[in-house]
Structure formats: C-alpha cells, structure tokens
C-alpha positions as CSV (number, residue, x, y, z in Angstrom):
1,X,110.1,105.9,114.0
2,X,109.6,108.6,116.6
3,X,112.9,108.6,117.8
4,X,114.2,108.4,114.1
5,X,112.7,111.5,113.9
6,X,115.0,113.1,117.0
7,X,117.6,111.0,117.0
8,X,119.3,108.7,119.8
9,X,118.8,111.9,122.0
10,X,114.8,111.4,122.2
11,X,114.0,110.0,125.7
12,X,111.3,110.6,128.0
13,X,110.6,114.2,126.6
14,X,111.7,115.9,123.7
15,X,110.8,119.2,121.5
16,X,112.4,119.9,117.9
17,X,111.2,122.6,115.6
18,X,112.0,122.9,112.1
19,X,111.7,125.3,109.3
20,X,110.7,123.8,105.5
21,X,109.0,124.7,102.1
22,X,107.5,122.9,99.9
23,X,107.0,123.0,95.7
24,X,103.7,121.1,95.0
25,X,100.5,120.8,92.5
26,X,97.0,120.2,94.1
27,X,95.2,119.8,91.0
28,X,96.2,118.1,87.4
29,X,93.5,120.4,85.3
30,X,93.8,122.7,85.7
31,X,97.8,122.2,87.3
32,X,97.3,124.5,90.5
33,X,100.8,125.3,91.3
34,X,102.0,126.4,94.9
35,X,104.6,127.2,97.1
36,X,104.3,125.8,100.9
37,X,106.6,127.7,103.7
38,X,106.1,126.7,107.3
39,X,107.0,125.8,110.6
40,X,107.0,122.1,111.4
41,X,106.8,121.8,115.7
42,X,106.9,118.3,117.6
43,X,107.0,117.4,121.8
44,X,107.9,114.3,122.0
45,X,106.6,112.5,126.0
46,X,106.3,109.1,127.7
47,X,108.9,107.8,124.3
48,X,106.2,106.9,122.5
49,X,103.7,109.6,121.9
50,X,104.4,113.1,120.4
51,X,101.9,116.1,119.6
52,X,102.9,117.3,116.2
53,X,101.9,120.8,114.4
54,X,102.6,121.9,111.2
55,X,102.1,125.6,110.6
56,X,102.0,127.0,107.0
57,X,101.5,129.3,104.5
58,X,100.3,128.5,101.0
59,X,101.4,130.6,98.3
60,X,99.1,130.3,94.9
61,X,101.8,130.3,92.3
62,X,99.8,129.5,89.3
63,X,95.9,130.1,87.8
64,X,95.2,132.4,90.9
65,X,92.0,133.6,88.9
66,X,91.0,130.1,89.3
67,X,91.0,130.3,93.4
68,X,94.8,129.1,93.6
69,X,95.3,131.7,96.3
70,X,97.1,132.0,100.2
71,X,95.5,130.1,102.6
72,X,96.8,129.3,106.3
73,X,97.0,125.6,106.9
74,X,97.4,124.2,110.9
75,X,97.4,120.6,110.6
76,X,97.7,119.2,114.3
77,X,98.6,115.3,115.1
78,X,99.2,113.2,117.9
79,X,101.6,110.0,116.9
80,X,101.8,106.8,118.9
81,X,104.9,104.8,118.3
82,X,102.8,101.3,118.3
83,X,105.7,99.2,117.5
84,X,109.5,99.9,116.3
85,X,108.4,99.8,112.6
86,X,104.6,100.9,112.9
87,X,103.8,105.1,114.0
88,X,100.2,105.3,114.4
89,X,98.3,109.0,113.9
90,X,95.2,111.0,114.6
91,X,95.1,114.2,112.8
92,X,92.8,117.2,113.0
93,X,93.6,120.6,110.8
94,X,92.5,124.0,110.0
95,X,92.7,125.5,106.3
96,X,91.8,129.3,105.3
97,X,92.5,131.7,102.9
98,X,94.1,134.7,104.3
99,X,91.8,136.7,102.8
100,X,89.1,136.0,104.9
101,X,90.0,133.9,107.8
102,X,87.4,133.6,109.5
103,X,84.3,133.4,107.1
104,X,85.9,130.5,104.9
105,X,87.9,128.1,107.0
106,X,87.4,124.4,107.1
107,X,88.2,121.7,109.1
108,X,89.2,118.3,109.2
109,X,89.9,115.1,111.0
110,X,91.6,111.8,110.3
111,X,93.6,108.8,111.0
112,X,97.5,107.8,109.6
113,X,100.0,105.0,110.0
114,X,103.4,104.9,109.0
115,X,105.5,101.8,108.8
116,X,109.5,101.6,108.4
117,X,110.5,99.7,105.9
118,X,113.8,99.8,106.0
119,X,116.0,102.7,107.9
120,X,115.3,105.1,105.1
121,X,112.3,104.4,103.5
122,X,108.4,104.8,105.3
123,X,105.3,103.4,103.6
124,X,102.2,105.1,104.7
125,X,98.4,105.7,104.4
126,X,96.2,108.1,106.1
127,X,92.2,108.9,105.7
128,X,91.3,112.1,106.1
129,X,87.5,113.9,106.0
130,X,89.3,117.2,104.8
131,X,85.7,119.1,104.4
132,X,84.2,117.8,108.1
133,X,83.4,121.9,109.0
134,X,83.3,125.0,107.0
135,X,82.7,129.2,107.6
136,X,79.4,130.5,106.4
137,X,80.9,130.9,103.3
138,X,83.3,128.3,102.4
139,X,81.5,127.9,99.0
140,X,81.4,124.0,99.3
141,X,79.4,122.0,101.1
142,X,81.2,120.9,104.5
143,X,80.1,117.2,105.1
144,X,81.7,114.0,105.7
145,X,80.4,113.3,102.7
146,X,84.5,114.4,101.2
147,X,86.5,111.7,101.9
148,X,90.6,111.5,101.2
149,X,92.9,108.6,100.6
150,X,96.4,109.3,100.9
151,X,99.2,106.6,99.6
152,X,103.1,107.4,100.2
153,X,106.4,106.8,100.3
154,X,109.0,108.6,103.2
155,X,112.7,108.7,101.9
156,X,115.5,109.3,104.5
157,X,119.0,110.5,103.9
C-alpha cells in the first residue's frame, strides 16, 4: 500500500508532499461544519516504513458561537507496510485553537491498519485516545478515559 501511495518509483527512500482540503461535519447536533486546508508530508525508508505528517488548519464554518472555531491540527504517523495488502500505523497528534495555542492544546496517541482490498478500495480501523493530554485550560477533562473508534472505506481513482 505504501508504494501505492508513491507509485512504482518508491524504493529504498522516498519523500512526497501534497497539498489538500477537506469539507466535513464533526458533530450531527448541533451539524458543526468545517473547512480542513493542509499540507499532507510522507518520507518513505527501508520500503516498508514511512513517517507521515499531516499539517492543517481547521476553519469553523458553521455554529462558531457554539466553539466551531480554527484550530491547528499535526497528526504525525509512522506506517509499516506488514504485508502487500495490510499497512500497519502508530499515530500521535497535536490539536489547538489558534486562538490560544498554547493554553488549550491536546494531545493524542493511537494505533491504525489499513488493508487493500482490491487496487482501489482500503478498508480500515484505527483507535485513537484523542484527549490523552490537555493545556491548563482545555475545558475538558484530558484522560484516557475518551476513547475513539474509527471505521472506513479508501477509494482510489
């Protein structure tokens, strides 16, 4: 899956950088609308590993009143190509709202795995503590006691 990713090109060593945004909702009620502009970086060494970061800015688009504001989001992951179908993850990230960086960050850690399907289609799952550490006033309780469960599906054109 790695060198899906980069192409026939990736061999020993390999950097790519790409550009993206994203349209998404966080929340279902209230709908918390956003718009997600970034920077997505990956090194690929030894074929099978890469170091992955994904540098972004969220852009609260709706019910701003509500908290739906900018944060900074630096999700970094290390991939392990454990097989020719199966990518394997461990994932650690920053989020903060712009507004003040350094008082209300919080950090997370977790664990992925993506499996090919087909060519074009990834089935994946990743666990995530998204709340592990927090600012002195992140204005939730950071804990492991927040747990994630994520469930999706890759399409490639």
């Amino acid at each position: 899956l790695l060198r899906e990713y980069h192409g026939p090109a990736a061999a020993e060593k390999h950097a790519a950088l790409a550009g993206h945004a994203t349209l998404g909702a966080s929340s279902f009620d209230p709908v918390l609308k956003y718009l997600r502009v970034g920077a997505l970086a990956r090194y690929t060494f030894a074929s099978r590993f890469a170091l992955i970061a994904d540098w972004a800015l969220r852009l609260g688009l709706s019910n701003r009143d509500q908290g739906n504001k900018e944060t900074f989001d630096l999700p970094v992951q290390l991939a392990i190509q454990a097989t020719d179908k199966l990518v394997l993850f461990a994932e650690a990230g920053l989020v903060a709202p712009l507004s003040e960086l350094t008082d209300r960050y919080t950090t997370s850690i977790g664990v992925a795995g993506l499996y090919a399907i087909s060519r074009r289609l990834d089935a994946g799952v990743r666990f995530e503590f998204p709340m592990l550490t927090g600012g002195k006033a992140t204005g939730t309780s950071a804990s492991s006691d927040t747990r994630q469960l994520d469930l999706f599906v890759t399409y490639r054109r």
